[in-house]
C-alpha positions as semicolon CSV with decimal commas, in nm:
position;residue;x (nm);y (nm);z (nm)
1;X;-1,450;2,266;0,016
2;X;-1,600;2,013;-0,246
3;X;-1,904;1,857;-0,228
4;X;-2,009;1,581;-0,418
5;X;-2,238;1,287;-0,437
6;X;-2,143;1,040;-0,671
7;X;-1,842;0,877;-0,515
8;X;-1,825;0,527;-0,313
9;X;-1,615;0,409;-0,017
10;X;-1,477;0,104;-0,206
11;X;-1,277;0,375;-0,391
12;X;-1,183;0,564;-0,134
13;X;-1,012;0,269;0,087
14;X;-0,766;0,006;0,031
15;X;-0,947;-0,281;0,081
16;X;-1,183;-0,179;-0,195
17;X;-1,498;-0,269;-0,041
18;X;-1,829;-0,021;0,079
19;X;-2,109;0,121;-0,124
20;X;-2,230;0,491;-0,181
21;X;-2,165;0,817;-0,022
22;X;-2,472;1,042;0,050
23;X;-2,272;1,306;0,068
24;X;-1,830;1,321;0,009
25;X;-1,699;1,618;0,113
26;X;-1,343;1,724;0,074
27;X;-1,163;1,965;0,291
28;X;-0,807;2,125;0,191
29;X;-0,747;2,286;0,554
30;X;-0,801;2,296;0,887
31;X;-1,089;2,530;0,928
32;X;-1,277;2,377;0,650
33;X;-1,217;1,985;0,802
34;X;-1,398;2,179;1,119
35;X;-1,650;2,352;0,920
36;X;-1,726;2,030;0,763
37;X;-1,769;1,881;1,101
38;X;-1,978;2,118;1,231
39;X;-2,214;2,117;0,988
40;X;-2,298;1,765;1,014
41;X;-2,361;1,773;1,346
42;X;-2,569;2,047;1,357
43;X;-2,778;1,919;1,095
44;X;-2,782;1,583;1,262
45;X;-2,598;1,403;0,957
46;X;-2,406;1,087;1,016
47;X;-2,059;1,168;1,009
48;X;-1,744;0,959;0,880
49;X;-1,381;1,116;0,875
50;X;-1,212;0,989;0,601
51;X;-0,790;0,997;0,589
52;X;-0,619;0,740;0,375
53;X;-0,874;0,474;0,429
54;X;-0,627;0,213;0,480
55;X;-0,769;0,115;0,803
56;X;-1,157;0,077;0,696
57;X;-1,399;-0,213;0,668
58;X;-1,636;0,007;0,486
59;X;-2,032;-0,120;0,462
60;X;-2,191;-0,245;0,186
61;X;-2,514;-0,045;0,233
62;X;-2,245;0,264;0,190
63;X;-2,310;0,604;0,395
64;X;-2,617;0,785;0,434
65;X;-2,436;1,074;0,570
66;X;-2,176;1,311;0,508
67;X;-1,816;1,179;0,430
68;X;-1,548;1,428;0,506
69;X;-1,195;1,338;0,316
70;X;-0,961;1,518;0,499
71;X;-0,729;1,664;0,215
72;X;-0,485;1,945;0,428
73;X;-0,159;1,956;0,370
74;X;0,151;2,104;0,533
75;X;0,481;2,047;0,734
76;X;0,590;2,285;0,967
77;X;0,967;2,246;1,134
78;X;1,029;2,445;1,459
79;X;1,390;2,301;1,580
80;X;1,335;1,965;1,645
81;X;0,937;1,911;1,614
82;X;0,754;1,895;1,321
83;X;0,413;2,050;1,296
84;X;0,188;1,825;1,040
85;X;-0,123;1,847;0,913
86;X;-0,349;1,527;0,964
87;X;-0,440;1,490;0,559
88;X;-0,059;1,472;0,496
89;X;0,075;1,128;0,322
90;X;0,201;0,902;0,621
91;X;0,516;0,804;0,397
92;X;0,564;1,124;0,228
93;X;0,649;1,269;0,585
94;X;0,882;0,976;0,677
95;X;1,046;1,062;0,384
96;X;1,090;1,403;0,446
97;X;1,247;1,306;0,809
98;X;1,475;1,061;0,672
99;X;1,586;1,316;0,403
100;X;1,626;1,600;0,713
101;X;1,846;1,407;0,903
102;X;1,540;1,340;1,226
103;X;1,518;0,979;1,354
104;X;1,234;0,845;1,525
105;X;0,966;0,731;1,263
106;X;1,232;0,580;1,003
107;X;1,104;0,215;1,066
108;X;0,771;0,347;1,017
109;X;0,810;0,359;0,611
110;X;0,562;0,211;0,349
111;X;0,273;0,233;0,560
112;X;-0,011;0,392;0,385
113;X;-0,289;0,650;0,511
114;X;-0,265;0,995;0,637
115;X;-0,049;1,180;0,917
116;X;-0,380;1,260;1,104
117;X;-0,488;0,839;1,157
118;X;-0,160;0,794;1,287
119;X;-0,233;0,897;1,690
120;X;-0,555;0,731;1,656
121;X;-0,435;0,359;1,645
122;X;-0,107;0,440;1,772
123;X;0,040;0,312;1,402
124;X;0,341;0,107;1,509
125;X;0,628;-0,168;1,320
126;X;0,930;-0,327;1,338
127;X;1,016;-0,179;1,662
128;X;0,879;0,242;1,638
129;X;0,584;0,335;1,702
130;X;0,391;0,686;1,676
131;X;0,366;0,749;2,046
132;X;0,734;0,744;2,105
133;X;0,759;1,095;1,889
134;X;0,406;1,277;1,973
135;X;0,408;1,557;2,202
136;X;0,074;1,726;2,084
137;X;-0,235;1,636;1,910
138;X;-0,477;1,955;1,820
139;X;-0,808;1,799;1,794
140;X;-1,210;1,921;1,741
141;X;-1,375;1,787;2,018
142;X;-1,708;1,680;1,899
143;X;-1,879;1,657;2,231
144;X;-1,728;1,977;2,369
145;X;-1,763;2,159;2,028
146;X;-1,403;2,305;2,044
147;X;-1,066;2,299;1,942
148;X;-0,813;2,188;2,172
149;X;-0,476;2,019;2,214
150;X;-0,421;1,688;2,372
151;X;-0,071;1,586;2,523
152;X;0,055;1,234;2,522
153;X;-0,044;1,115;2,842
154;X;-0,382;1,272;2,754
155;X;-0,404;1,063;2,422
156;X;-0,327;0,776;2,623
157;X;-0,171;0,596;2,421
158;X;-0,133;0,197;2,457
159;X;-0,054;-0,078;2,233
160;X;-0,198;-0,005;1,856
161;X;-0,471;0,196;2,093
162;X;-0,545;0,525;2,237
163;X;-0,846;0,738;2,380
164;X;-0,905;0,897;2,021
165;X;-0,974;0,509;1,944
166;X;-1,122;0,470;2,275
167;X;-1,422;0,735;2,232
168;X;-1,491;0,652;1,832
169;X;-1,602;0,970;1,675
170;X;-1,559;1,192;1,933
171;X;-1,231;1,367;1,869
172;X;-1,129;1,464;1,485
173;X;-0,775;1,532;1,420
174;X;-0,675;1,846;1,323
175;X;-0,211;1,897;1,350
176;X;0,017;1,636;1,495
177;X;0,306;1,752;1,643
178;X;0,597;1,505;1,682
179;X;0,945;1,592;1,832
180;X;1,224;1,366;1,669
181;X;1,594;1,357;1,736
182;X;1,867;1,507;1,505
183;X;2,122;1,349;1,342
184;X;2,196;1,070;1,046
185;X;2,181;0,747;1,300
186;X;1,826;0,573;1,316
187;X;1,711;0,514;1,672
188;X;1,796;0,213;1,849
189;X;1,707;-0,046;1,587
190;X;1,432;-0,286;1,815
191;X;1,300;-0,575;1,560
192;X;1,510;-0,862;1,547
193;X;1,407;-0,889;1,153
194;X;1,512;-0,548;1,064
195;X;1,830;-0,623;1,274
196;X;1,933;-0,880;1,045
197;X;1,850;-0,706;0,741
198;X;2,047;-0,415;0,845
199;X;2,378;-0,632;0,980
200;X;2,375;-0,449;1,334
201;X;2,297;-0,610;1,662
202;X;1,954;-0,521;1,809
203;X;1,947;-0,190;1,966
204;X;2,204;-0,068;1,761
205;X;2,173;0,210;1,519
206;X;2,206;0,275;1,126
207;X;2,190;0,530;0,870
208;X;1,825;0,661;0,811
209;X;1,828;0,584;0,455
210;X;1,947;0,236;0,512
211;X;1,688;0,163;0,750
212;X;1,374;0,327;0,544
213;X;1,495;0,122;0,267
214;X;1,495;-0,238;0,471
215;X;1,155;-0,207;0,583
216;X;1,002;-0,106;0,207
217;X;1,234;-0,421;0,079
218;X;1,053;-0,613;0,425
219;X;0,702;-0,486;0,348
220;X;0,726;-0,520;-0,029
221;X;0,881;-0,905;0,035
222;X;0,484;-0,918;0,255
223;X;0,266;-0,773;-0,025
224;X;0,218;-0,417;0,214
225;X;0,382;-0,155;0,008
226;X;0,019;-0,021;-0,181
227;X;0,104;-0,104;-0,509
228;X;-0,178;-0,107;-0,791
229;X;-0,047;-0,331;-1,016
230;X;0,009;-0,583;-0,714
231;X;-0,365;-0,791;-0,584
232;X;-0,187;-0,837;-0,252
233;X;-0,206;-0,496;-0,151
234;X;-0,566;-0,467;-0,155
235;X;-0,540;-0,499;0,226
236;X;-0,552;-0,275;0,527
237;X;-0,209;-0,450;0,629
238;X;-0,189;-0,706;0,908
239;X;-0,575;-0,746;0,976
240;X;-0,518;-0,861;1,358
241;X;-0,341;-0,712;1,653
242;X;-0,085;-0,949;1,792
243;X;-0,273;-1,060;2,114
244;X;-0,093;-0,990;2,451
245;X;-0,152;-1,275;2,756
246;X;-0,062;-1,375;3,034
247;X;0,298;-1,549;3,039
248;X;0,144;-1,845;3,121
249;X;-0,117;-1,825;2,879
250;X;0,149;-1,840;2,598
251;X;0,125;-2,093;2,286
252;X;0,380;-2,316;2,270
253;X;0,587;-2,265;1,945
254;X;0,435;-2,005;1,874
255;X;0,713;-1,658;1,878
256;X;0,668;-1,413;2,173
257;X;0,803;-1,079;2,316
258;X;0,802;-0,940;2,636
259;X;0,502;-0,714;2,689
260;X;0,496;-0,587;3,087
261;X;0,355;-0,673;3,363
262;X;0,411;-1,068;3,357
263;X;0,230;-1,048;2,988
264;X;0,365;-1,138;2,677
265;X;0,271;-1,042;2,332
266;X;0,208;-1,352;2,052
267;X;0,254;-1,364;1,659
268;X;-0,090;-1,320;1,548
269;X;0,041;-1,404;1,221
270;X;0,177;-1,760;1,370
271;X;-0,145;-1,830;1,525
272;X;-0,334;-1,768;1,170
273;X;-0,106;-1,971;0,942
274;X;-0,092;-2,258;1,260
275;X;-0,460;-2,256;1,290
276;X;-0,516;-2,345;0,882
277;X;-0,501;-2,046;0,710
278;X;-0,140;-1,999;0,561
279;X;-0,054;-1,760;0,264
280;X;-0,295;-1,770;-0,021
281;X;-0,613;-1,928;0,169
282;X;-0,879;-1,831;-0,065
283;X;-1,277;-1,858;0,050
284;X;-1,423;-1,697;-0,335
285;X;-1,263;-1,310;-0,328
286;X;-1,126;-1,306;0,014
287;X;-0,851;-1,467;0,145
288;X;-0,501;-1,450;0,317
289;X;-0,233;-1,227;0,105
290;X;-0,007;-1,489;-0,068
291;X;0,283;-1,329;0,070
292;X;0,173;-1,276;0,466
293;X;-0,088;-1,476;0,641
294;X;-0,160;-1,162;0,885
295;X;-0,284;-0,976;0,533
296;X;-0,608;-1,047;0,408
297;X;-0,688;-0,971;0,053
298;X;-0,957;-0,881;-0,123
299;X;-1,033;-0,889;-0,542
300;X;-1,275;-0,650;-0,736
301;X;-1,617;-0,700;-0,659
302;X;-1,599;-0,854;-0,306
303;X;-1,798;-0,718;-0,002
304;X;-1,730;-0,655;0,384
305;X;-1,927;-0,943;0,452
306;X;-1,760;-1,174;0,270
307;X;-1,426;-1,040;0,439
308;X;-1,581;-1,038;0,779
309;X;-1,696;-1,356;0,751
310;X;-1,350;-1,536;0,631
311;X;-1,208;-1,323;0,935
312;X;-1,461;-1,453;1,204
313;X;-1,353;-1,794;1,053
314;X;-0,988;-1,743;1,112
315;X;-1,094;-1,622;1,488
316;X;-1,316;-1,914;1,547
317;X;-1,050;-2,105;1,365
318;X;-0,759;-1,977;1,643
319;X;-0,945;-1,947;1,931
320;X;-1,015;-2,304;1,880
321;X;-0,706;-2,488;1,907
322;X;-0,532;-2,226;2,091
323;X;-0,785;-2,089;2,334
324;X;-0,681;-1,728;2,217
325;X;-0,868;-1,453;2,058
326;X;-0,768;-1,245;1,787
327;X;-0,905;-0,844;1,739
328;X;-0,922;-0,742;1,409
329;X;-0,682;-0,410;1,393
330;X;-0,885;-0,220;1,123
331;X;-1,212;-0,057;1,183
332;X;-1,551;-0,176;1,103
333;X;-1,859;0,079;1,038
């Protein structure tokens, strides 16, 4: 376990925006992520869990609290189910399935963060998403101060939500266990887009390898492959849930899907670019990604506020001459 004070959360996320840590600790296992945990509660520190931070609008006044970067790594295979450990790279792991001949999280590729944030927003694209593989999530229950392990209908998982999500800061994530099906053939293929890119008819199947490397050459093509050297990947990916309405509630023009029980599920990223804000809308250092209006962007130096400001103006902005509301998808301290 290291403990350290001088670090700040605009380093440690990918939007590059928060102030100081009081206190960063980083844990390489298990025991010390609950150790970390433990002691912050009992000493009545605020406490943020730190992955990946791909998924953070961190403050500008930074953390007066502890900061636990969740560091452990590990992949267990038992048959069919893999056994990870929640500070494992997302991608690295898809990788690894892809490479191991398991479909179920191929379309999944290129998104950045840790194994361990995965259950938590129920990370989903181009058809897959994580609760379609999980069959156990150990957890430290903050509020019962004890390990456990939550099934899937205990997660309760919905779309890009579950009950981790649902009760903030209550349950840290320890292993994710996700059962995945053998063989070289993806799963049914379920995104027209990818579809295309992949010449097979949706819900038909291709080699793992092909698909992993259409959706890096379709996330790449929107700026959301983390990349350094690009500005457009300062993001936390699409910053807004597509909203799900009422069938009759839907926009016309605007694209659509099927989402159950008489509701159907809208391009948020329509509903920005239609409302004003295409690619490249700049307001100072924030702004739309130039490559995907659902992206925005931020340059060195910016702040949350700024951001949250040019996003309220996008909801106002859609809500407005649609009459529907947009949720941000990343979340705000």
């Amino acid at each position: 376990m290291l403990v350290r004070s001088d670090a700040r959360l605009a380093d440690l996320t990918t939007l590059g925006v928060g102030g100081p840590v009081d206190r960063l600790v980083e844990v390489a296992d298990a025991d010390e992520l609950v150790a970390a945990v433990r002691e912050a509660d009992e000493a009545g520190r605020p406490l943020l869990v730190l992955g990946g931070g791909s998924n953070l609008v961190a403050p500008d006044d930074g953390w007066d609290g502890d900061v636990v970067a969740v560091r452990s790594r590990g992949v267990a295979r038992h048959g069919d189910t893999l056994r990870v450990e929640a500070g494992e790279d997302w991608d690295d792991l898809v990788a690894r399935t892809v490479e191991e001949e398991l479909a179920g999280m191929e379309a999944l590729s290129g998104i950045p963060g840790s194994t361990g944030a995965t259950p938590v927003q129920n990370v989903g694209a181009y058809g897959q998403e994580v609760a379609q593989t999980i069959t156990a999530v150990r957890v430290y229950d903050r509020a019962e101060k004890t390990e456990r392990t939550l099934t899937p209908d205990e997660c309760a998982f919905g779309y890009r939500d579950s009950r981790l999500k649902r009760e903030p800061g209550r349950f840290v994530v320890l292993t994710v266990d996700f059962t995945l099906d053998p063989g070289p053939l993806s799963r049914p293929v379920g995104y027209a887009e990818l579809a295309k890119r992949l010449g097979v008819d949706l819900g038909g199947r291709a080699p793992l390898a092909d698909v992993r490397t259409a959706v890096l050459d379709l996330r790449r093509g929107k700026g959301m492959v983390v990349d350094p050297a690009d500005p457009d990947t300062r993001s936390a990916g699409s910053f807004f849930t597509n909203p799900v309405v009422p069938a009759g509630q839907a926009v016309p023009g605007c694209p659509s899907w099927p989402a159950g029980d008489g509701q159907v599920k809208l391009s948020a990223a329509w509903l920005v670019q239609s409302a004003g804000f295409g690619r490249g809308t700049r307001d100072g250092r924030v702004g739309t990604s130039s490559r995907h209006s659902l992206a925005l962007t931020t340059e060195p130096g910016a702040t949350a506020a700024e951001l949250m400001a040019f996003a309220e103006r996008v909801i106002a902005a859609v809500r407005e001459r649609f009459g529907v509301t947009l949720v941000p998808e990343p979340t705000r301290l």
